[in-house]
N, C-alpha and C positions, 0 to 999 in steps of 0.2 A: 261158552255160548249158552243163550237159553232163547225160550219161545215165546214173544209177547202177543199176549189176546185182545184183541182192537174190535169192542161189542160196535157193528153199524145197523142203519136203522133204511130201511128202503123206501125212499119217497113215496113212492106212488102205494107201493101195499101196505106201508106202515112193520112191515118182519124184521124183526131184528135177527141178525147172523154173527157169528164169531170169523174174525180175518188175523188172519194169524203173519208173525215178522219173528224172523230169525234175526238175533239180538245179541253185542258182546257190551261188555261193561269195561269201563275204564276211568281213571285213575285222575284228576285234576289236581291237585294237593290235599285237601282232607276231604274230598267230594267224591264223588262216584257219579258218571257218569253214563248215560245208553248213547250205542248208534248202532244203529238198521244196515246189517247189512246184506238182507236181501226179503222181498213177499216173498211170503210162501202161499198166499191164497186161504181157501177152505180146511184141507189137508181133511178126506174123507176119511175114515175109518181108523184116525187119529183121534181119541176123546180123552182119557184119563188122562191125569196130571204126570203120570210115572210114566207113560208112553211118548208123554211130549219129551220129559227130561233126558230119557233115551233116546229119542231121534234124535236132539241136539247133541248129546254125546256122542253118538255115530258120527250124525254129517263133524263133526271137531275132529274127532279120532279118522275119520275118513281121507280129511283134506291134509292133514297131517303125516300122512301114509302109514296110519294103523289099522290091524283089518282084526286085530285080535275081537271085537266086540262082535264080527261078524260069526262066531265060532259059537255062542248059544245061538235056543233055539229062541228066535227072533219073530214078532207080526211078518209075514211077507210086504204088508203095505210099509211098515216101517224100513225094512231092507229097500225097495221102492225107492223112498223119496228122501233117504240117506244118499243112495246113490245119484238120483237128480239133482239135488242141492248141492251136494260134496263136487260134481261135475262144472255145475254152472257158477262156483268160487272161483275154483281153479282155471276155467278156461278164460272166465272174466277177470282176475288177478283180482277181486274182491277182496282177497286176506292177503297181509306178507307175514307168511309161516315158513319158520326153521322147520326142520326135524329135532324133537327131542333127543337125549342121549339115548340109547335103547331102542329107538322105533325104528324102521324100516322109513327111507326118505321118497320120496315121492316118485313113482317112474320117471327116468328118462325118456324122452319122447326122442324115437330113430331117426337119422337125417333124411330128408326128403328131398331125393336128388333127381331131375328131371332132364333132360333135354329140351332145350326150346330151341325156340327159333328167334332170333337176337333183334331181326330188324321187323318181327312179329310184334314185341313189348311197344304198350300205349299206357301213358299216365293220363287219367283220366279224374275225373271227380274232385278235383283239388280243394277242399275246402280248412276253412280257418278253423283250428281246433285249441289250442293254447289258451284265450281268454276264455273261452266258453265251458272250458276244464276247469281252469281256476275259480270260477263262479260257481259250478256245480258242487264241488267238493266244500265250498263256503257256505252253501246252502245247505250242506248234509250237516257241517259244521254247526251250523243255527237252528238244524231242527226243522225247518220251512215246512218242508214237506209234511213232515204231524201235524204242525201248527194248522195246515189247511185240510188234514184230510180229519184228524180228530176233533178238531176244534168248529172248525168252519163247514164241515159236511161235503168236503169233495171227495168226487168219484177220482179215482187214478189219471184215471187220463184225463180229467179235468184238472187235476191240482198239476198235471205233466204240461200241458200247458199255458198255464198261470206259471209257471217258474222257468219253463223257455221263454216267455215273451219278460220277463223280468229280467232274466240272463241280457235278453238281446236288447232291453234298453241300459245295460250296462257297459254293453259291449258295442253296440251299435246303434246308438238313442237317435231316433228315426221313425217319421208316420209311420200309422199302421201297413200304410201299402206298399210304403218302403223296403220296411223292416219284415212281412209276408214274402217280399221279392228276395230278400237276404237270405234268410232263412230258407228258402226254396235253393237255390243259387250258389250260393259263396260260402253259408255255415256250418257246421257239424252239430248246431245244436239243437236240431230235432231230432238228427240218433242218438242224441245224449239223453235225452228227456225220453227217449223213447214214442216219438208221436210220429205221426203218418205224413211224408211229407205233402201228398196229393191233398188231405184235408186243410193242411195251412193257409187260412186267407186273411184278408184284412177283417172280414167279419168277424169270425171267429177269435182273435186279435181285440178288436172293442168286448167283445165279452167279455172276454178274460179279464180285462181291466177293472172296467166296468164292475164285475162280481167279485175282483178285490177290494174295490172303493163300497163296496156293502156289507165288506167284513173288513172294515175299517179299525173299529176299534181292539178286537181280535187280535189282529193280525198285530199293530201297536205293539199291544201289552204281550203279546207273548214273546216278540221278537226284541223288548223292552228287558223281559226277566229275565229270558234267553242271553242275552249278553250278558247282563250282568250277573249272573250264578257262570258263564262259561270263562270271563276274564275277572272274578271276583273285584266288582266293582261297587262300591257305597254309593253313588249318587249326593255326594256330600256338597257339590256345588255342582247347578244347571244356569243355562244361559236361555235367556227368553230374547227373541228377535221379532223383528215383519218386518217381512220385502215384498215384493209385487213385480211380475212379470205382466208385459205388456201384449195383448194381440195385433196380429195382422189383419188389415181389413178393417170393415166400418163393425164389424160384431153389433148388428141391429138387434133390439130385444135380448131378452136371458138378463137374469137379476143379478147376475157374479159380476161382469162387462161395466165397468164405469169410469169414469172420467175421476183421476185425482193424481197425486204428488209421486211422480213415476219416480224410480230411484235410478236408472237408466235415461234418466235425462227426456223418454221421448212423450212429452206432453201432449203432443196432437196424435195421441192413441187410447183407447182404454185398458184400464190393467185392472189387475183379480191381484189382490193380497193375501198371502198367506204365513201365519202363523208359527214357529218352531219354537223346541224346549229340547235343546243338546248338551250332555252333559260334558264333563272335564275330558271325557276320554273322545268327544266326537259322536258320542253314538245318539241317535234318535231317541227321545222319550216323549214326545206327544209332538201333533203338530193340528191345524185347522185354517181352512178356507175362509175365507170374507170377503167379504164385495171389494172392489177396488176405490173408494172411494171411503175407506173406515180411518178412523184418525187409531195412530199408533198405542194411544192411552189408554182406547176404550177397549181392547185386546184382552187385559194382563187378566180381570177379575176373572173372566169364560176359563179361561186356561189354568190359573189357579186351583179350579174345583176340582180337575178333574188330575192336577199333577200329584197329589196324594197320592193315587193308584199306579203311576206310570214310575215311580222314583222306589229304590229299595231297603231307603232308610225308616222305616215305622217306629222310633224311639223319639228318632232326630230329623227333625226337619230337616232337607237343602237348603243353601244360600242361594236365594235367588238371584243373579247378576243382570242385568241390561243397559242399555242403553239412553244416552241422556233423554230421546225421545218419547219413552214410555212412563219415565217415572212423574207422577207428579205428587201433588200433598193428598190428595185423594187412596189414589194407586199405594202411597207409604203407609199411610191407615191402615187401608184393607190389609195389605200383607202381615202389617202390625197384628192384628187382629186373629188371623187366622196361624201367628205361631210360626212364619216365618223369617228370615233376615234376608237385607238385601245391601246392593252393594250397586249402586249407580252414578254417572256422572251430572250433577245439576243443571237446569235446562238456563238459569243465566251464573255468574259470577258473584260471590257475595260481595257485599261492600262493607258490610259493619261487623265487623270478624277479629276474634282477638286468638292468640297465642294459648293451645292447649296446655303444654308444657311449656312453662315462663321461665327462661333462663336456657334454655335447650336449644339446640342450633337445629338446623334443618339435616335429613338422611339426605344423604346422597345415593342414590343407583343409577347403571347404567342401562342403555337399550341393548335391544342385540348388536346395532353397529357400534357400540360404544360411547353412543352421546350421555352425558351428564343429565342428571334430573332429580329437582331435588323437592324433597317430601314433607310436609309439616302441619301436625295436626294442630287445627283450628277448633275454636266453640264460634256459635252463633247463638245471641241473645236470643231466648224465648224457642228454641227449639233442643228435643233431649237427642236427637241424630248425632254422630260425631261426620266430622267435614274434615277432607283433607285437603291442603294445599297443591296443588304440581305444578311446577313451574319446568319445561322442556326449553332447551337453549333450542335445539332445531327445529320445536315450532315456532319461536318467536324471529326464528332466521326467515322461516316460511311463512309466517305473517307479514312480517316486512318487506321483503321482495315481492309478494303480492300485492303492496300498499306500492311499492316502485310500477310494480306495473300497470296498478289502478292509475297511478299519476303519470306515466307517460302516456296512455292513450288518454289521459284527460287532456293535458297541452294538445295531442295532437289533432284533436276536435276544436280548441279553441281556435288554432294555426288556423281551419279551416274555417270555424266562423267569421274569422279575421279577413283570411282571404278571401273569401264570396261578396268582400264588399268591393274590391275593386276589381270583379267579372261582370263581365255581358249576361245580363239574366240572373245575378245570384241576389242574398234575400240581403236587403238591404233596409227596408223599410224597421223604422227605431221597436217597434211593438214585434215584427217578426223575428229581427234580432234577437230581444228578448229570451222570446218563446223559445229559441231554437238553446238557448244556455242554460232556461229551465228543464226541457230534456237531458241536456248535458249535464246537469245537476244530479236531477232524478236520476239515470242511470248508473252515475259514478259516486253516491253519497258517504263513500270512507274515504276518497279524495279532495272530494269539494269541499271537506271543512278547513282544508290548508289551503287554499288560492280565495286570492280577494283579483273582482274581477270588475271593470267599469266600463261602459261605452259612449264615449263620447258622441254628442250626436251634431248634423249640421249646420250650418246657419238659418235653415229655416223650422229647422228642429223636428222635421218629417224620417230623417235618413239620417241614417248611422253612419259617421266619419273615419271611426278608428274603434275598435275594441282592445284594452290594456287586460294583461294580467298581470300577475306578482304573486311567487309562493310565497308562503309565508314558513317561518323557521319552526321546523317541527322538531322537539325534545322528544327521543328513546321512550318509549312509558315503559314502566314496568311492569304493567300488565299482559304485555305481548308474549303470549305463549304459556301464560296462565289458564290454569281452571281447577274445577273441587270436582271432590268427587264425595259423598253421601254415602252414609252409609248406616243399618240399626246397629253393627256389630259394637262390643264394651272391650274397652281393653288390650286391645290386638295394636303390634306394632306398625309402623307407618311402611315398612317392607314387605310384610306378612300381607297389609290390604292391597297396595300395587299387586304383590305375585295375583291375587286371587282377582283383581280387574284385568289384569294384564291380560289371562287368558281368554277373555271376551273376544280373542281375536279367531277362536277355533268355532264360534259360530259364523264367524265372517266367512272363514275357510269353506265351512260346508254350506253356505249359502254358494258359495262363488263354484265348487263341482257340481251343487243342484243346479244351475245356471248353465254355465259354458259345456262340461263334460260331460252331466246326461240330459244336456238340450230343453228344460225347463224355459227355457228365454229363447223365443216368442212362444206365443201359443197362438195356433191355426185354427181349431177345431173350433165347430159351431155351437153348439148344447153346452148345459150346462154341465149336464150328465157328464159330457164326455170331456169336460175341461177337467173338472173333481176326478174323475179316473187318470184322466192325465198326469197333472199332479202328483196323486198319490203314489201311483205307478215309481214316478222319480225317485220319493221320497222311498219308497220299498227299496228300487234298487240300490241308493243311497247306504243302506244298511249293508248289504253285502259287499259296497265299496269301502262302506268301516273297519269290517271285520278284518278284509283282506290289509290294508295299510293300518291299522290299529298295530297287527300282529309284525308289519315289516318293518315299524317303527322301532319297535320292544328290538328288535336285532340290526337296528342300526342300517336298514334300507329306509328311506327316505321320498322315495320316487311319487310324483302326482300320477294321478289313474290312468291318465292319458299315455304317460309314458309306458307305464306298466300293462300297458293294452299293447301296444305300440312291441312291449319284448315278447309277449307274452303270445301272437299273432305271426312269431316267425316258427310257429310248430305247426303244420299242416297234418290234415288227412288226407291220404293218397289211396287210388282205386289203380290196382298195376293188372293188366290184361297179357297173356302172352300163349302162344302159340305154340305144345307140344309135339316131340318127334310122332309120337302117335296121334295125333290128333283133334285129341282133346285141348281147349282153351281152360286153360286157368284164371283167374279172376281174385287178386290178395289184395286187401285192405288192409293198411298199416297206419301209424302214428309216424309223423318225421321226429328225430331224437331232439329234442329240447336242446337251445344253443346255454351256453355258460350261465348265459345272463338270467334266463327263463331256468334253469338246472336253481340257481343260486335261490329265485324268490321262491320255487317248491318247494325248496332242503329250508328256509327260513320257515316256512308256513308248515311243515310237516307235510304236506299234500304228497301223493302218488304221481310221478312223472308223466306218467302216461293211461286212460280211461281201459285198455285193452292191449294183449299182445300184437296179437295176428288173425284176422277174419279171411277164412279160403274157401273158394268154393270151384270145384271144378266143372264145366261142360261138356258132355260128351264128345263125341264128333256125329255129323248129322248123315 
């Protein structure tokens, strides 16, 4: 153990103070590692360096059950706050400490055996404690808490609350007056964070958001390095996306709120686009807002400038990956330009495309359900890019059966064109007719190039008699289920660039949990202000959802977050009242024991089972 000095600076008088953290070191593979495991405050009539190093030796030697260091003659303030700290470890289960060979082990604490009164016992206070554990111990894991108190300037109980209302859109992503009501109610996670449950309100709640969305960039990069120095990660390929969530309501006024290309299908609303750059493992490395109404191309250059800082490779650039809709000959420049490669699908099909390797057959790989799909590097005249072929049997299955179904509701509009001529009131005149197969046209235009269609009209040539069709015999193309894919990379086999696009599917992943599971999709809120805090909010908790599934992946637990909410949520905290022969009431606070399944994802993550033993407090009698 030793003693870390945390120099803070006091807003309003400008004084800078020394705050002091009792600290163990530990061990990642060739790295070393700090975690906090408890403030210790000012620590008065603590100053030299040799004083501190002995306090931290005592409170070790303490919690250990060695008293021999208490045997010089010792500061009284140092005996003091040895014993305070070595106290609030042990009662808090903050350390799992053997006894050494040689040392004396820790008292046994005597049984404490009561008489009650049996139909006296009340369970009271039931709240969820399981998710809200596992979140905390992932944020101890990531640092959070320095990142905001050294980095960002929060007070304790400011940064105590900015990492409960982050827990509980993890765990319960929900308005703020919802999630105030939760929090008050049904969760354990303002005893965890240590805040006041009577101060907890929805205002309080927009703050907090709020003055993380202004240590934006902060927070990013640190929780950015932070992963990557804790799961030794290169950032050797990132994924650049935009999607856009839609609101509720007419959202009058605010510059974010616009009208454009929902990816939710719901056009008669306005959506806000936002930004991301996720790397191979999942984890967050930059993200950014935009109006809802931004074309996907015009994104990549803003975000480029600033991925230099957020990625861990400084030798070696990352391969940039995206999607067909971002890249264009502009956007390939630029990246050109600035000394990275990239790896995307082209926004049409080439047509004038010859055979890289001439005499060479095509790779073959399979998907994960084991479809066929076969690979073949291509050139294209007048560009130095290498292009790949893919041809999927089960998209060109799935092309086709959608051309089957564009073509039976084409017949069955014409059926009905047909039939409307011989109803009472239907459209019969020769020009309306028409009109009505030009819509049927425009609407179904991959079908209408196979039917040839004619309408006969009547003897006075006003009124349509009969309308004919006839498909016409359509040949298999071979292009069904075709596409390229682009890319700067030299050299690399045609398995080697599949694996590295393939995995463009792990920003889809973490759009679809920023979406459904921490409630990203709709957004309610009015301001702008408070949309951008919204967001980001997600995108934070987001990170602590990485961590946790990053780490259960590496051991072969596989579970969505939901689920893992869902195990994690059958640990309660319980408040037990009961009624002594003497007359005093007792009052115990306990954890309920973690079921198999919740046991299994702790012992995967290394996590501590449970935040506390046993919390007791007795009442007199009155």
């Amino acid at each position: 153990m030793f003693i870390k000095t945390i120099v803070k600076t006091d807003k309003k008088s400008g004084k800078r103070y020394d705050y002091y953290r009792l600290c163990e070191g530990y061990r990642i593979a060739d790295k070393v590692r700090h975690r906090t495991i408890l403030n210790m405050g000012k620590l008065e009539g603590i100053e030299s360096r040799e004083d501190k190093k002995f306090l931290a030796d005592t409170i070790e030697a303490t919690v250990k059950g060695d008293r021999r260091l208490f045997s010089f003659d010792v500061k009284p303030e140092i005996e003091k706050y040895a014993k305070l700290f070595a106290n609030r470890i042990i009662e808090g289960k903050l350390l799992d400490v053997a006894p050494e060979i040689g040392q004396c082990p820790p008292p046994v604490k005597e049984a404490d055996i009561k008489s009650v009164d049996v139909n006296s016992v009340r369970h009271e206070e039931v709240r969820e404690l399981g998710s809200e554990w596992l979140c905390k111990q992932a944020i101890g894991q990531l640092g959070f808490r320095d990142i905001l108190t050294d980095n960002c300037g929060y007070s304790e109980s400011s940064a105590d609350m900015a990492l409960a209302h982050v827990t509980a859109r993890a765990v319960y992503p929900a308005s703020e007056s919802k999630t105030a009501q939760w929090m008050k109610e049904s969760s354990s996670v303002a005893g965890l964070f240590g805040c006041p449950i009577d101060k907890i309100n929805r205002h309080k709640l927009y703050s907090a958001s709020n003055k993380l969305y202004k240590n934006k960039d902060i927070i990013e990069k640190g929780l950015s390095t932070k992963t990557n120095e804790l799961f030794d990660i290169r950032d050797r390929i990132v994924f650049y996306d935009l999607t856009n969530t839609y609101f509720e309501g007419r959202k009058a006024g605010g510059r974010l709120a616009k009208f454009g290309r929902s990816k939710e299908k719901r056009n008669d609303a306005k959506i806000v686009s936002m930004a991301a750059v996720i790397n191979a493992e999942g984890f967050l490395k930059y993200s950014r807002i935009y109006q809802g109404n931004i074309s996907d191309c015009k994104t990549l250059c803003n975000t480029v400038e600033d991925l230099g800082s957020r990625t861990s490779t400084t030798g070696r650039k990352p391969i940039v990956v995206m999607d067909a809709g971002i890249m264009t000959d502009e956007n390939a420049a630029m990246l050109k330009k600035k000394g990275y490669g990239y790896i995307c699908v082209t926004r049409t099909k080439l047509k004038n495309y010859r055979q890289a390797n001439k005499g060479g057959g095509d790779t073959v790989v399979r998907d994960k359900k084991g479809n066929p799909i076969s690979l073949r590097l291509v050139e294209k005249e007048g560009c130095e890019d290498t292009y790949m072929y893919v041809r999927s049997e089960q998209k060109a299955v799935k092309e086709a059966s959608m051309n089957d179904h564009f073509s039976q509701r084409y017949e069955e509009e014409i059926e009905k064109i047909k039939t409307a001529l011989g109803k009472k009131g239907g459209t019969k005149k020769l020009e309306k007719v028409w009109e009505r197969i030009g819509r049927l046209k425009e609407r179904y235009p991959t079908a209408n190039k196979h039917y040839s269609i004619e309408v006969v009209p009547d003897g006075e040539g006003k009124n349509a008699a009969d309308v004919k069709w006839a498909k016409n015999t359509v040949k298999p193309k071979e292009s069904e289920g075709v596409y390229f894919i682009r890319t700067s990379l030299k050299g690399e086999e045609e398995d080697t660039l599949w694996t590295i696009y393939n995995t463009l599917t792990e920003i889809e992943a973490t759009f679809r949990v920023l979406k459904t599971d921490l409630a990203l999709r709709p957004v309610f809120h009015k301001y702008d202000e408070n949309i951008e805090s919204h967001l980001f909010l997600g995108l934070v908790a987001y990170q602590i959802v990485a961590t946790v599934r990053h780490q259960l992946k590496q051991k072969g637990i596989s579970h969505d977050w939901r689920n893992i909410v869902r195990i994690m949520n059958t640990q309660k905290e319980v408040t037990t009242t009961m009624k002594c022969e003497s007359g005093e009431t007792i009052m115990i606070k306990k954890c309920s024991t973690p079921t198999a399944e919740a046991k299994q994802i702790y012992d995967a993550l290394g996590y501590k089972h449970n935040p506390y033993f046993m919390k007791k407090s007795v009442v007199p009698e009155k």
